[in-house]
C-alpha positions as CSV (number, residue, x, y, z in Angstrom):
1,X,64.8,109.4,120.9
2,X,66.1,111.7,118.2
3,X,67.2,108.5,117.0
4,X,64.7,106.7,116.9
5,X,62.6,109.1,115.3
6,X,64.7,109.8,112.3
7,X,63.7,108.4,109.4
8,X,66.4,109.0,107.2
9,X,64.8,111.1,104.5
10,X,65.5,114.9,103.7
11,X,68.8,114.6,103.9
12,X,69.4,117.9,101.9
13,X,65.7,120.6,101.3
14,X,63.1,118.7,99.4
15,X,61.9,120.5,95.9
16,X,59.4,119.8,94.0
17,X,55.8,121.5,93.2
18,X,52.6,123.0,95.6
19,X,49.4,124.0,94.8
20,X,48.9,126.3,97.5
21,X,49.2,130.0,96.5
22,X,49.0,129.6,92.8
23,X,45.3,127.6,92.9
24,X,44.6,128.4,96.7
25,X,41.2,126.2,97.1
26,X,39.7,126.6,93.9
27,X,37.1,123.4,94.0
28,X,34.1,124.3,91.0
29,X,36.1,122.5,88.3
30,X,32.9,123.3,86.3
31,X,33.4,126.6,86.4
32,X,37.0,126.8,85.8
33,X,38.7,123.2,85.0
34,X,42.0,124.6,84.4
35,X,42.5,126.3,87.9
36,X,40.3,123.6,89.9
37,X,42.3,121.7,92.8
38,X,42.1,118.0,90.7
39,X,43.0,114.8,89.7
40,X,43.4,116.7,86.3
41,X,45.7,120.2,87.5
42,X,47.9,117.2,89.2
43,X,48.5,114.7,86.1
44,X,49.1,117.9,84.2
45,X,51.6,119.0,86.3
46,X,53.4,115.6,86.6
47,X,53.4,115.5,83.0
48,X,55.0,118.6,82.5
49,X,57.5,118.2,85.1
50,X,58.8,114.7,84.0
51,X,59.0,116.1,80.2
52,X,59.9,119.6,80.7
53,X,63.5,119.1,82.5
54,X,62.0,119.5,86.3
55,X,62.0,116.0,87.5
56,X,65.7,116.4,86.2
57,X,66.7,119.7,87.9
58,X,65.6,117.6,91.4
59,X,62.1,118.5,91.6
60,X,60.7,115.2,92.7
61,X,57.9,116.2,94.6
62,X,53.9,117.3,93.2
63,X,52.4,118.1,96.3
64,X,48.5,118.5,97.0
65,X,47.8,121.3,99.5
66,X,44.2,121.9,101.1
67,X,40.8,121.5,99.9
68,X,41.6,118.0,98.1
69,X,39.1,116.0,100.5
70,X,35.6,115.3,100.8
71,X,33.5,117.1,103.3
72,X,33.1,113.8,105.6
73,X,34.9,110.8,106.7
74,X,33.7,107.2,105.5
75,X,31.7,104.9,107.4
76,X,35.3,103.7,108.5
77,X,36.7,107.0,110.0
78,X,38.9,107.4,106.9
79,X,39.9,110.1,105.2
80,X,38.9,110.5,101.4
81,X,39.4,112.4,98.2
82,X,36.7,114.7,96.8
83,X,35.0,112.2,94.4
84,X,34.0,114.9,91.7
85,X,37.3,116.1,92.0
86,X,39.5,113.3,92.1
87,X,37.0,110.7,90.3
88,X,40.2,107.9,90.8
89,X,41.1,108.5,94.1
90,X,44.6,109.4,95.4
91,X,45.8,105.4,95.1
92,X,45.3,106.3,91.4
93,X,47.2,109.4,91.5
94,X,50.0,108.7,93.3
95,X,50.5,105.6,90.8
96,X,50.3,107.9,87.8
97,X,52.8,110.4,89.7
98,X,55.3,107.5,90.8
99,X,55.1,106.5,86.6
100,X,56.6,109.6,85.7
101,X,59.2,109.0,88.2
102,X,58.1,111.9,90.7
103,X,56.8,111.6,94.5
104,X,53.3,112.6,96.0
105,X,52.8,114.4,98.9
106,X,49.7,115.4,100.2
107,X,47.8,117.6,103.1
108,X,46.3,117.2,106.9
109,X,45.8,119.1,109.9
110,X,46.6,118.8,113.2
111,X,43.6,120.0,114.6
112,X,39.8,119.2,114.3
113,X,39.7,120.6,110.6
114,X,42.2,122.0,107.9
115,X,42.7,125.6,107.6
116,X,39.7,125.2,105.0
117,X,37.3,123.5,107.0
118,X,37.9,119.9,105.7
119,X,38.5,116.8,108.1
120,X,41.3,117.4,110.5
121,X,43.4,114.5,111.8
122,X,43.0,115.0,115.6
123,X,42.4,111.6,117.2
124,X,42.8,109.8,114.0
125,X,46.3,110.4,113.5
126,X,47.2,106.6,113.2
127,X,44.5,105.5,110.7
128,X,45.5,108.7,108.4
129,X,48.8,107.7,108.2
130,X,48.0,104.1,107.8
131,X,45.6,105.9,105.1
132,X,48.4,108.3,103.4
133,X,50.8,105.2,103.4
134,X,48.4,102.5,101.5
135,X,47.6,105.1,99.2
136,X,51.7,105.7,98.2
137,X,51.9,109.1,99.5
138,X,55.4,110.1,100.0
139,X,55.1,113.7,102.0
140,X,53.0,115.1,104.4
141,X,52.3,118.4,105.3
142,X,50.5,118.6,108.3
143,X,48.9,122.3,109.1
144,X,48.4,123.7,113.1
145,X,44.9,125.0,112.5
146,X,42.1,123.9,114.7
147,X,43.4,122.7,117.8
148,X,42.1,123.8,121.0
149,X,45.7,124.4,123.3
150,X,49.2,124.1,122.5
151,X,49.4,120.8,124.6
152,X,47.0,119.6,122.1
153,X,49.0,120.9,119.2
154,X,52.6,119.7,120.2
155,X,50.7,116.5,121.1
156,X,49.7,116.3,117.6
157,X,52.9,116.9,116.1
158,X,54.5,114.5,117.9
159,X,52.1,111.4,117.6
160,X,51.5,112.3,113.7
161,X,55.5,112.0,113.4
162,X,55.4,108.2,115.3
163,X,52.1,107.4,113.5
164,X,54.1,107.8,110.2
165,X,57.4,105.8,111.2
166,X,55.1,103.2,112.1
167,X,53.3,103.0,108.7
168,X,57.0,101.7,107.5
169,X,56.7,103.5,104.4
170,X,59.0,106.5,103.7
171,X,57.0,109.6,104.5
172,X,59.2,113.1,104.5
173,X,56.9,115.0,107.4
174,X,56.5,119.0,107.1
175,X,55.5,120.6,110.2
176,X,53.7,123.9,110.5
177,X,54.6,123.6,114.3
178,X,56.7,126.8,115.1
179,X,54.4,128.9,113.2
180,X,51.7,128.3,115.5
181,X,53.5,128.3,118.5
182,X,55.7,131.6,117.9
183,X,52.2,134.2,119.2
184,X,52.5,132.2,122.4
185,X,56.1,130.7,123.4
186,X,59.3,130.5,122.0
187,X,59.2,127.2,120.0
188,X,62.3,124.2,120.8
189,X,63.7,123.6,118.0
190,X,65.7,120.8,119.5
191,X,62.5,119.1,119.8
192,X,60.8,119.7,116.4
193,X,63.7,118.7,114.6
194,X,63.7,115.3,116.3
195,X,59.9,114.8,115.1
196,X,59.8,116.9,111.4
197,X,62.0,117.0,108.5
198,X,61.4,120.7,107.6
199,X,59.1,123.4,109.8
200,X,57.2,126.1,108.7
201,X,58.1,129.7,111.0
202,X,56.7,132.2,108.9
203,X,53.4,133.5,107.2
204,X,52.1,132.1,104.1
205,X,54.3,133.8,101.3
206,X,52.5,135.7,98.8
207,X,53.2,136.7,94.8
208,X,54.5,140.3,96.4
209,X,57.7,141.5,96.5
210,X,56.4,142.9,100.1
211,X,55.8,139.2,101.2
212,X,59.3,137.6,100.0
213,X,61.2,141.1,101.7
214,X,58.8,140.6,104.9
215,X,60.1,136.7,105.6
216,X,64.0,137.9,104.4
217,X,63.8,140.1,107.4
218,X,62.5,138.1,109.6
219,X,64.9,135.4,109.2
220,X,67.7,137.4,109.7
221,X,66.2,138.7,112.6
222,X,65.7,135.4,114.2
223,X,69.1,134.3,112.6
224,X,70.6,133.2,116.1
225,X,67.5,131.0,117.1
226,X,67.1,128.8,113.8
227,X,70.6,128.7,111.8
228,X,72.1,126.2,113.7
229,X,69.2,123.9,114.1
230,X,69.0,122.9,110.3
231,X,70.8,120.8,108.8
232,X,70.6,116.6,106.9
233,X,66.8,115.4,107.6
234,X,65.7,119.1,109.3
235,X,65.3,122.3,107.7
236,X,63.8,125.9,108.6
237,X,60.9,126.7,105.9
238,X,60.6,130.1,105.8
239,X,57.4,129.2,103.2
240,X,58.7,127.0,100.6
241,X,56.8,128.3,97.8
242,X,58.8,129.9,95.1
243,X,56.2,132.1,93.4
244,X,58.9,132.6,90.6
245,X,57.0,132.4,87.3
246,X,53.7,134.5,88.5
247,X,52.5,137.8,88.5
248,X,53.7,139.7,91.2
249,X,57.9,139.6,91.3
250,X,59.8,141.3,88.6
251,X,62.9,139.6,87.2
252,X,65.3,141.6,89.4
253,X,62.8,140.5,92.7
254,X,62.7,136.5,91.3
255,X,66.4,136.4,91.3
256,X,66.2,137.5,94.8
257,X,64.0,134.8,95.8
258,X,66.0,132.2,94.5
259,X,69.1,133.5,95.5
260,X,67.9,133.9,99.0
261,X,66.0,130.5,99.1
262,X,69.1,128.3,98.7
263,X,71.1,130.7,101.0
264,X,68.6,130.0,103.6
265,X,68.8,125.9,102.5
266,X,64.7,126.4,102.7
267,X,62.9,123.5,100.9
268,X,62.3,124.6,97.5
269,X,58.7,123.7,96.3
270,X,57.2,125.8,93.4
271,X,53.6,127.3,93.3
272,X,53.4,128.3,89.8
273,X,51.5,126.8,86.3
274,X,53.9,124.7,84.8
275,X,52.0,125.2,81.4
276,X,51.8,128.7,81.1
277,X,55.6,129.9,82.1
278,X,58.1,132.0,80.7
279,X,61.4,130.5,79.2
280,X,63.3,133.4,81.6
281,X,61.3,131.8,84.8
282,X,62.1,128.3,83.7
283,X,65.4,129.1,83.0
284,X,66.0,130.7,86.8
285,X,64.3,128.0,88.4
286,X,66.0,125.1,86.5
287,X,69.2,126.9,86.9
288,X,71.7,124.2,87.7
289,X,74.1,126.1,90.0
290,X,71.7,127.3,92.5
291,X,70.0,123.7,92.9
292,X,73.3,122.8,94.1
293,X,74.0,125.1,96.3
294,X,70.7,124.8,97.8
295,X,71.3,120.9,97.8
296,X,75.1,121.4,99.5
297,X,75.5,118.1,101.2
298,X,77.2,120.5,103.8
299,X,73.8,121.6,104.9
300,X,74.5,124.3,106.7
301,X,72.5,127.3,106.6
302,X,73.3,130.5,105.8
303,X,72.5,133.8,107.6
304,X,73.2,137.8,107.3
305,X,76.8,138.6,107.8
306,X,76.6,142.5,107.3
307,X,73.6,145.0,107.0
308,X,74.8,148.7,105.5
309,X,71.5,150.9,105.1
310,X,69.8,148.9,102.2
311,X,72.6,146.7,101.2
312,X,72.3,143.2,103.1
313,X,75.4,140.7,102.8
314,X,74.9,137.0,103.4
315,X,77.0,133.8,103.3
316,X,76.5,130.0,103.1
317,X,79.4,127.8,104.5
318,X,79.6,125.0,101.0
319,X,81.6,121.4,101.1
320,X,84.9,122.0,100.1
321,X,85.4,124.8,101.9
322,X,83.8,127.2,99.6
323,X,80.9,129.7,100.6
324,X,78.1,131.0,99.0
325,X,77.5,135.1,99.0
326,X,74.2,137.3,98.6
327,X,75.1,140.7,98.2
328,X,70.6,141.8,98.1
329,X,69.7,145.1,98.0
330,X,66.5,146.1,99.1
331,X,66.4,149.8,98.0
332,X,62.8,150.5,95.8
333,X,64.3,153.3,94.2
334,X,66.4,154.7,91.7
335,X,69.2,152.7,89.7
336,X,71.9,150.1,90.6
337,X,73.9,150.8,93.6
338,X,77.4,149.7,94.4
339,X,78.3,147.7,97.4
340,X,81.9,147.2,98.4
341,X,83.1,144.9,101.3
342,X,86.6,143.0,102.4
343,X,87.0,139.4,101.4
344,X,88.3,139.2,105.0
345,X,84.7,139.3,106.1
346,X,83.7,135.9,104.7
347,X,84.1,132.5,106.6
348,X,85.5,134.0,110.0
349,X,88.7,135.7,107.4
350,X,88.9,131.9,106.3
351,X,87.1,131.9,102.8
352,X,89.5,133.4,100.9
353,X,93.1,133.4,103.1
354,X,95.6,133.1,101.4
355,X,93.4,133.6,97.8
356,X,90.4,132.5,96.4
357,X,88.5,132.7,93.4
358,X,85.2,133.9,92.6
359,X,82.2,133.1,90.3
360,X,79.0,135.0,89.7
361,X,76.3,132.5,89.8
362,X,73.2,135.4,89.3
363,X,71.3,137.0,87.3
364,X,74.4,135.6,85.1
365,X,76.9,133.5,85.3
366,X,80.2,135.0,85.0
367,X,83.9,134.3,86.0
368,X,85.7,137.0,88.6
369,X,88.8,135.5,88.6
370,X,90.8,135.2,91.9
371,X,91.5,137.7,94.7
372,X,93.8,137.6,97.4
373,X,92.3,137.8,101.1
374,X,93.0,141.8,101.8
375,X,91.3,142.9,98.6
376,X,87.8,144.7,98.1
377,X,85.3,143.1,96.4
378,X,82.5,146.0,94.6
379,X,79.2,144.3,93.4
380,X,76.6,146.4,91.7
381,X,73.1,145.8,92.4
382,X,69.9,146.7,90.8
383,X,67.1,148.2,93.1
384,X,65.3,144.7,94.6
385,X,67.9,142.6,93.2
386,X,70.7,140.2,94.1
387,X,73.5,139.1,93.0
388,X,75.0,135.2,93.9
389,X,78.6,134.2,93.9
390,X,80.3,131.1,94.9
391,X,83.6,131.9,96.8
């Protein structure tokens, strides 16, 4: 079955761009064009990210979230865009996106409505994906509001996953399944990752240092259940969207994030305005070192090795037999702290026996130089901030 179902895409976390949590639902483009969810905000977006180096980083994907459709059906049962909104339709979108060289992905529900009250795709989930794949969409992610039992919802999941692979078109398929389930039962990952290419567990992240420390600790929590499951064509998404760029993270706090994000191999999808963004956010985002280690053809994800009052230690098994290392430290007060740990503690005592060498990847990049496997390694730390190394 697992088989059968795979469809070959995903093979290390998607990236790309999400409306959600930047523009939320914002739909009176007369009031406020430049924050409306439209055909505009998307072509603006495409435009910046094929000239402005994101396209090249490996963020292929601009991604339309909730509150794109109109409030009914058509006389067919189909699904449609918002015509004030999205005056082309999402054929004429997708076409502009693919011209820039970028993918479109796009937003259902598993249930009777969206999240926002919008047509759900329960008991159409054939014709939407016959829909979704005419129009040249090339991601779905398909929300668990609205349905009436958890039969119904896993039901849902599943059928919307076959519906897809039937369309024959490539469609990468991002599941909000465990969420949903977690209140009620322990979700099987086994089984999700034969259906979905990555699966939401956690809450909607928000611009708040509070939200992005809130889903760190739960995944280390959790740590036993989800690590092993991801991996090529199925990742855990802790909430893909990196709010890097916004209002509410400082530097130190956006490093973090980033850090943490391609520890965790999460998908890596930015909700931010690509046309109003520091050079310093940019310059995180695009940075070429994290990308890869969030991209590690390994795909293995990493988890919390070590937790010392507010110092937390992480590693990420790398090809080649390298790791990646978080040293985070989560105090909110005072100056930087020191944390000091034994090499022998990374990779089982493998990742540095006999000697290995060491390179700071953030905030900066910066040679170590190479340490034998019985010595100490002390990393200062500012107050919400992390520093990355590749071992």
């Amino acid at each position: 079955a697992a088989l059968a179902l795979d469809n070959g895409l995903a093979r290390t976390p998607p990236m790309g761009w999400l409306h959600w949590e930047r523009f939320l639902c914002g739909t009176d483009c007369a009031a406020d064009p430049r924050r409306c969810v439209s055909e505009q905000l998307f072509v603006e977006m495409a435009d910046r990210m094929a000239a402005e180096g994101w396209r090249d980083a490996g963020y292929e994907f601009i991604c339309i979230d909730d509150c794109w459709m109109a409030p009914t059906r058509d006389e067919q049962g189909r699904l449609r865009a918002d015509p004030r909104r999205f005056p082309g339709g999402i054929r004429r979108l997708a076409d502009y996106v693919h011209s820039k060289g970028l993918k479109l992905g796009i937003y259902s529900d598993v249930g009777n409505k969206t999240c926002a009250g919008f047509p759900g795709s329960y008991n159409y989930y054939d014709l939407d994906a016959q829909t979704f794949a005419s129009w040249g969409v090339d991601l779905l992610k398909f929300d668990g509001c609205n349905s009436d039992s958890l039969e119904l919802l896993a039901e849902g999941y599943r059928r919307m996953s076959l519906a897809l692979n039937r369309t024959g078109r490539s469609i990468v398929y991002s599941c909000e399944w465990p969420f949903y389930l977690r209140p009620v039962q322990q979700p099987n990952y086994t089984e999700i990752k034969q259906y979905c290419n990555h699966w939401r567990n956690f809450y909607d992240v928000y611009d708040s240092w509070s939200s992005i420390k809130s889903i760190l600790d739960w995944t280390a929590l959790h740590q036993d259940t989800i690590v092993k499951i991801a991996g090529p064509g199925g990742w855990n998404d802790p909430d893909m969207a990196l709010v890097i760029g916004n209002f509410g993270l400082s530097w130190d706090q956006s490093v973090t994030q980033m850090a943490m994000w391609a520890i965790m191999a999460a998908p890596l999808f930015m909700s931010n305005d690509l046309r109003h963004i520091s050079p310093e956010a940019k310059c995180l985002l695009q940075n070429k070192e994290v990308i890869a280690i969030n991209q590690d053809p390994l795909g293995k994800q990493g988890y919390q090795l070590i937790k010392d009052k507010s110092f937390q230690l992480w590693e990420r098994p790398l090809s080649g037999r390298a790791y990646a290392v978080a040293v985070l430290n989560q105090q909110e007060i005072g100056g930087p702290q020191n944390f000091t740990f034994s090499l022998t503690f990374l990779g089982n005592g493998l990742a540095c026996n006999p000697a290995c060498s060491i390179q700071q990847v953030l905030p900066t990049s910066r040679d170590w130089g190479v340490y034998s496997w019985i010595s100490s390694l002390s990393v200062e730390v500012n107050p919400t901030g992390t520093v990355l190394l590749k071992v």
